[in-house]
C-alpha positions, -999 to 999 in steps of 0.1 A, spaced: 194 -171 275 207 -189 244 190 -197 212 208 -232 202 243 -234 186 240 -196 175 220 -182 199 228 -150 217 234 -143 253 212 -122 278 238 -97 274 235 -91 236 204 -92 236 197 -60 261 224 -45 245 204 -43 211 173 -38 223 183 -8 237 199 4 209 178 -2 187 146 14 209 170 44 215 178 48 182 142 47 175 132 76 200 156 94 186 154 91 147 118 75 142 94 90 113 71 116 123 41 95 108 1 101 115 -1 65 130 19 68 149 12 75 187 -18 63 189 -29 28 202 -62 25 185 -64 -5 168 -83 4 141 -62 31 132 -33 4 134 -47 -22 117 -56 4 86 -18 20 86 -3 -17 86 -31 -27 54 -20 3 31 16 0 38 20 -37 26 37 -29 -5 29 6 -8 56 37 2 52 54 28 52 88 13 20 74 -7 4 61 22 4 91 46 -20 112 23 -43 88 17 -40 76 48 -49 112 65 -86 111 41 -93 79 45 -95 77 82 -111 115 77 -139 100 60 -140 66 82 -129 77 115 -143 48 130 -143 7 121 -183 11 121 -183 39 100 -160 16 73 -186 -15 81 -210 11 66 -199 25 40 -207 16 0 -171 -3 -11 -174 16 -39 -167 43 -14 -141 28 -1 -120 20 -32 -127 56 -40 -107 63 -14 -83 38 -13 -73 51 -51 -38 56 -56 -25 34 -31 -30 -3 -54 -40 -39 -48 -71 -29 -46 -78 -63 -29 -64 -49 4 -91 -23 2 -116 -52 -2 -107 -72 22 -104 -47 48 -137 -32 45 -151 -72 47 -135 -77 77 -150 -46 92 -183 -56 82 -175 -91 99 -163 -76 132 -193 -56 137 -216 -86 128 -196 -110 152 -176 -87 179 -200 -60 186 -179 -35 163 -146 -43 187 -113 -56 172 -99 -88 193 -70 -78 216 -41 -108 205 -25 -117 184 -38 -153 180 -74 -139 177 -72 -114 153 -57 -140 129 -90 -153 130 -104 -120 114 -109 -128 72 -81 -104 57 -58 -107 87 -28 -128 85 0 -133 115 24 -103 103 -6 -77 105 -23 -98 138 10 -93 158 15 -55 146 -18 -51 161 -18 -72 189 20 -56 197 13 -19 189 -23 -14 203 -20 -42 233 14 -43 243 10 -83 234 51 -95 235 51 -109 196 69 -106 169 63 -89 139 82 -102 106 82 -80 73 101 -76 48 127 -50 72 132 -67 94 140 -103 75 169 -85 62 180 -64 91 181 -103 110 200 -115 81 226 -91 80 231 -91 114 235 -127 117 249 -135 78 227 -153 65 224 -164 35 192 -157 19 179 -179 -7 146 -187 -21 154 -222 -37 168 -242 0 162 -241 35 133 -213 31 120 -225 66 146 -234 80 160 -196 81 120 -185 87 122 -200 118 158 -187 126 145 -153 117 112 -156 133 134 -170 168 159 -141 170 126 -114 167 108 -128 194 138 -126 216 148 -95 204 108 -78 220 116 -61 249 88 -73 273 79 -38 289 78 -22 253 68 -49 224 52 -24 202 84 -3 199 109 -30 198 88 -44 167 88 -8 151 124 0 158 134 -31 139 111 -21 110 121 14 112 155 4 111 152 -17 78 130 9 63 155 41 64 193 32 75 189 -9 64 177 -1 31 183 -31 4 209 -9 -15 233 12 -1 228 8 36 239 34 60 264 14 83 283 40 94 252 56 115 233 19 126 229 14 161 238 -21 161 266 -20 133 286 -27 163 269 -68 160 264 -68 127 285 -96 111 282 -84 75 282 -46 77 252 -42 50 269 -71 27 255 -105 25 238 -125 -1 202 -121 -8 179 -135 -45 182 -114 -69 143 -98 -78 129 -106 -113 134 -76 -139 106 -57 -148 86 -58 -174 78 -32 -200 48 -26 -218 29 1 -240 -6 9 -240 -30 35 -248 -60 50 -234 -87 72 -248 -99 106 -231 -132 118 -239 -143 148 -226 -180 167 -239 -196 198 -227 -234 196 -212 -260 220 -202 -286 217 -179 -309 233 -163 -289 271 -176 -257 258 -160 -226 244 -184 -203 214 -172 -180 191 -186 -188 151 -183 -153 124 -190 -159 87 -207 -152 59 -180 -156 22 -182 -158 -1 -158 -130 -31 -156 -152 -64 -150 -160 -81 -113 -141 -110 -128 -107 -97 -136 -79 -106 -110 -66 -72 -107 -86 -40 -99 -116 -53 -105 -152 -30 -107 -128 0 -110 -136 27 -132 -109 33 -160 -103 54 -191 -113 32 -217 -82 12 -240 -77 20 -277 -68 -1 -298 -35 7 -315 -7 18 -290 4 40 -316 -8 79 -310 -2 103 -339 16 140 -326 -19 155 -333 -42 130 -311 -14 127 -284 -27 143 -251 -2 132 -227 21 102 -222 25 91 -184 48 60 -169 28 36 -145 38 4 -128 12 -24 -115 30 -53 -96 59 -62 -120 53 -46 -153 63 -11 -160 37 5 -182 42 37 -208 6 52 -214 2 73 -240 -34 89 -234 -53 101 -269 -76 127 -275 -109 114 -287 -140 126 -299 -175 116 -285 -183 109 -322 -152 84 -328 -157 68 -297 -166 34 -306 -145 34 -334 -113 36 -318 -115 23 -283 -121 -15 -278 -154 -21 -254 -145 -40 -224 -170 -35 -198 -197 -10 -190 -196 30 -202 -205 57 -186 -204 94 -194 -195 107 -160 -196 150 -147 -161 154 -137 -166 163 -101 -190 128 -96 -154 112 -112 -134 124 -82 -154 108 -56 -152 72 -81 -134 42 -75 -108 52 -102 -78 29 -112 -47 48 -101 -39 52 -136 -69 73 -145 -67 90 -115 -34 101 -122 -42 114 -156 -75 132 -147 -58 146 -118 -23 156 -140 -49 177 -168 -60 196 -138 -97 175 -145 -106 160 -109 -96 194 -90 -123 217 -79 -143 212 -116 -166 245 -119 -202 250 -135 -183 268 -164 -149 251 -173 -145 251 -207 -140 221 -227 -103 205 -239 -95 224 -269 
């Protein structure tokens, strides 16, 4: 079987497939979706992983399918629910979208996902890298699935050059070729995750781990070739103002945090509950609660989070949306922005809140 002027032969071919999968049964992941063919599950795993870690996704993971066990149990549920529990994991958009299309595949497929590949494409939310992951995984459908892994893993084992500016389709379609023959027809779904796996902890961008590949033995740059360079982050400062009062009702004593709500129209996280923005980025010693690092897409943020007053409120934080005093243990089950779930959750304010926690002195 060749694949035009640099096409590889049957030979090669079995050869690395079966490296690669025995590689894979050997050294593959110990993850929670894996070993299951439900395609819900799938399709959830393969959602939260698109630009995500997977150290973040397995925890969140774990609750959210602990809470939605079931695709009609998502189609049910409030979003603001599910971006509750999609907190933490970012692009809230994914979260969105996912619970749309499980609210369009009870409506129009009886609550069942479609079995291929070309199908589930389809689906509003699914595009062909999460169809075929499904349709491989879940159906044993012989497709392709193309990430980011295994782009480079093909492109180091072939040289190519990578480069953004020329020939973008050109080597898409190179790439795209040498996947599909590289499926093994009896086991698609593991041929597809032992490329990924492969890309994800021994073909890692920087510093790859030659010495122990499977197929360093076909590799024709050994973990060098030429890729585009990524765009330098950027920095920024902000600050953000905590608000925390003590309330009594009905004989028992609890503590209620200040939230706003980002607007529906924003591009990013929007109708997620935040603390609210001050003003001046500057924080004096005395004010300064806690200052935390957080990235969102390409900028690298450092928060500095200021102790405020009910009283001084409106004074020093700039309205943006809607307020709400909130009891902290409603705020856990919120759809909070990462951020403020981050600092609520490092000042130990999300975590089993009690009728008599004192205030923040």
């Amino acid at each position: 079987m060749q694949m035009g002027k640099q096409g590889w032969g049957a030979e090669k071919i079995a050869r690395v497939r079966g490296q690669l999968l025995e590689w894979y049964e050997r050294s593959r992941r110990d993850l929670p979706w894996r070993g299951t063919c439900d395609s819900y599950a799938i399709w959830v795993s393969e959602i939260m992983l698109q630009q995500t870690r997977v150290a973040v996704v397995v925890e969140r993971y774990q609750a959210f399918m602990a809470r939605f066990p079931t695709l009609d149990s998502l189609a049910e549920a409030p979003e603001q629910e599910v971006l509750a529990l999609w907190s933490g994991l970012g692009y809230y958009r994914r979260a969105r979208m996912l619970h749309q299309s499980a609210q369009f595949v009870v409506e129009h497929y009886g609550g069942d996902l479609p079995k291929t590949a070309e199908t589930l494409r389809a689906l509003p939310g699914i595009g062909v890298y999460t169809a075929a992951a499904i349709a491989s995984i879940a159906h044993d459908e012989r497709v392709a699935v193309v990430d980011g892994n295994v782009e480079r893993v093909l492109c180091r084992l072939e040289g190519w050059k990578v480069d953004g500016r020329a020939g973008g389709a050109q080597l898409r379609h190179k790439i795209e070729k040498l996947a599909a023959e590289l499926v093994c027809p009896e086991r698609p779904g593991d041929s597809n995750q032992a490329l990924m796996e492969l890309g994800a902890i021994l073909c890692s961008p920087r510093n790859p781990q030659c010495l122990v590949c499977p197929v360093s033995g076909d590799c024709k740059t050994q973990g060098e070739h030429q890729t585009t360079q990524r765009p330098p982050m950027i920095s920024r400062e902000v600050a953000h103002a905590l608000a925390v009062r003590t309330m009594r009702r009905v004989g028992r004593e609890y503590r209620e945090v200040l939230l706003e709500q980002r607007s529906a129209s924003l591009t990013v996280m929007p109708g997620l509950w935040e603390l609210p923005m001050v003003r001046e980025t500057a924080v004096s010693r005395r004010e300064l609660l806690l200052t935390v690092r957080h990235a969102i897409m390409r900028v690298n943020y450092r928060v500095r989070i200021r102790r405020v007053s009910e009283d001084d409120i409106d004074a020093i934080a700039a309205p943006a949306g809607k307020r709400r005093w909130v009891p902290l243990g409603e705020a856990e089950g919120m759809a909070l922005t990462g951020l403020a779930r981050k600092v609520l959750g490092r000042l130990n304010l999300l975590a089993h809140e009690s009728a008599d926690s004192p205030p923040i002195s």
